[in-house]
C-alpha positions as CSV (number, residue, x, y, z in Angstrom):
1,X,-10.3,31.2,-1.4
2,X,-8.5,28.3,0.3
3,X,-10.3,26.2,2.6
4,X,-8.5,24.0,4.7
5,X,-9.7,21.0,5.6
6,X,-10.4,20.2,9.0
7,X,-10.3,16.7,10.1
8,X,-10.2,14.6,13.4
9,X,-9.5,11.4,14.5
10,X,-11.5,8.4,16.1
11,X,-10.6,5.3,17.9
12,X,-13.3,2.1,17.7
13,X,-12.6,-1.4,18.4
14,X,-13.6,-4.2,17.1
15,X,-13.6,-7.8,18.2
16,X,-13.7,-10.9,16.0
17,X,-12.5,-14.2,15.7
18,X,-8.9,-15.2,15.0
19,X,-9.2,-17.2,11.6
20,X,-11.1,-13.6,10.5
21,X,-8.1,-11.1,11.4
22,X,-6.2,-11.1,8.1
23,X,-8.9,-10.6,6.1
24,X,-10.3,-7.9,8.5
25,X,-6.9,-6.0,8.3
26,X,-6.6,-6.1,4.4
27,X,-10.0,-4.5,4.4
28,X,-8.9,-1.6,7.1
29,X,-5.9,-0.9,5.0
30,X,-7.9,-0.9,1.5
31,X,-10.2,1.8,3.2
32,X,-7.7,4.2,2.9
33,X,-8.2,6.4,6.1
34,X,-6.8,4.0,8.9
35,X,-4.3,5.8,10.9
36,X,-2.7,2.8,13.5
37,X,-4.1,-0.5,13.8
38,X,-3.4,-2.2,17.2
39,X,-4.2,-6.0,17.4
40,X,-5.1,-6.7,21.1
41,X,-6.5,-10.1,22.9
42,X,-9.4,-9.7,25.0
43,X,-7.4,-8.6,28.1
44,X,-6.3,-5.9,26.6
45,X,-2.6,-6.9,25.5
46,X,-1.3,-5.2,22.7
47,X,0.5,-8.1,20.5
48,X,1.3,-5.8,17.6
49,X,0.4,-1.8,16.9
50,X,1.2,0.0,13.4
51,X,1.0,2.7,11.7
52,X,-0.4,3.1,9.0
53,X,0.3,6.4,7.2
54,X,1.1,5.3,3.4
55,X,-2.3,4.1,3.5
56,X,-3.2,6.4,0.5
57,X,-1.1,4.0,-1.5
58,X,-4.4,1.5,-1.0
59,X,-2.7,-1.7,-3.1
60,X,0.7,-1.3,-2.8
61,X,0.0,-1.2,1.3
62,X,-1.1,-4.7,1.2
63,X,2.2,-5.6,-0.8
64,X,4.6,-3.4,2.1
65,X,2.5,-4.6,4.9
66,X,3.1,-8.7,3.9
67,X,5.6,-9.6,6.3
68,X,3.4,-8.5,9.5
69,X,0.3,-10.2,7.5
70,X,2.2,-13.2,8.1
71,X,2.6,-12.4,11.4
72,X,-1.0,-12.1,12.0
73,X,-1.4,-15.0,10.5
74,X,0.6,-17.1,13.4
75,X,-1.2,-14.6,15.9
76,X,-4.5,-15.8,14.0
77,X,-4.0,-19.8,14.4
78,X,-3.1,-19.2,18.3
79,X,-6.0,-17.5,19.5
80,X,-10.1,-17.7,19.2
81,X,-11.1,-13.7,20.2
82,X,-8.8,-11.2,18.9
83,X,-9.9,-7.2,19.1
84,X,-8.6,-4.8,16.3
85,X,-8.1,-0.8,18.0
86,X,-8.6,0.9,14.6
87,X,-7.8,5.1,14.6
88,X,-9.2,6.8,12.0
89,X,-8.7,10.1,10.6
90,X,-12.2,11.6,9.3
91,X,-13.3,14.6,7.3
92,X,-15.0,17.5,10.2
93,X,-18.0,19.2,8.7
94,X,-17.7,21.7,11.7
95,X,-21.9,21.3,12.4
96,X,-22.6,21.2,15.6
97,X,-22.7,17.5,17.7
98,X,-21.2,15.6,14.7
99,X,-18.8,14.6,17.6
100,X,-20.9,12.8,19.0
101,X,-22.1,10.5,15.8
102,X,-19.2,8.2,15.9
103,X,-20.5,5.1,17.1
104,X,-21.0,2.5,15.0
């Protein structure tokens, strides 16, 4: 009996300050289940957008990802609002109006 596993994805955004974005990221990527990360100022420009499908690996990400962490940090020094589009890619129990449930 083989189940497959169903799963779905969701988008939430988060808004914090600059000098917080590197350390926000690093803890996105440890989670394990981020999809794309898209690092956008408070009008809505995108100033960088990745994927982030390895991110099973969890510590060998951080050490991949290290050239655009020092991009971020740059981005970090220049600006005082920054908002992080995070997609995820979640398990689906299948009950009814889980949709829903994914505000935060």
């Amino acid at each position: 009996m083989a189940e497959q596993e169903r799963k779905r994805t969701i988008t939430e955004e988060i808004e914090i300050a600059g000098s917080q974005l590197i350390d926000e990221v690093k803890k996105l990527i440890a989670e394990g289940n981020v999809r794309q990360i898209r690092i956008k100022d408070p009008d809505g420009d995108v100033f960088l957008e990745t994927p982030l499908t390895i991110g099973a690996l969890a510590g060998g990400v951080v050490v991949l990802a290290a050239p655009w962490l020092a991009i971020l940090g740059v981005l970090a020094a220049l600006v005082t609002r920054i908002q992080i589009e995070v997609v995820r890619e979640v398990k689906d129990d299948g009950k009814p109006g889980a949709r829903g449930k994914d505000a935060g």
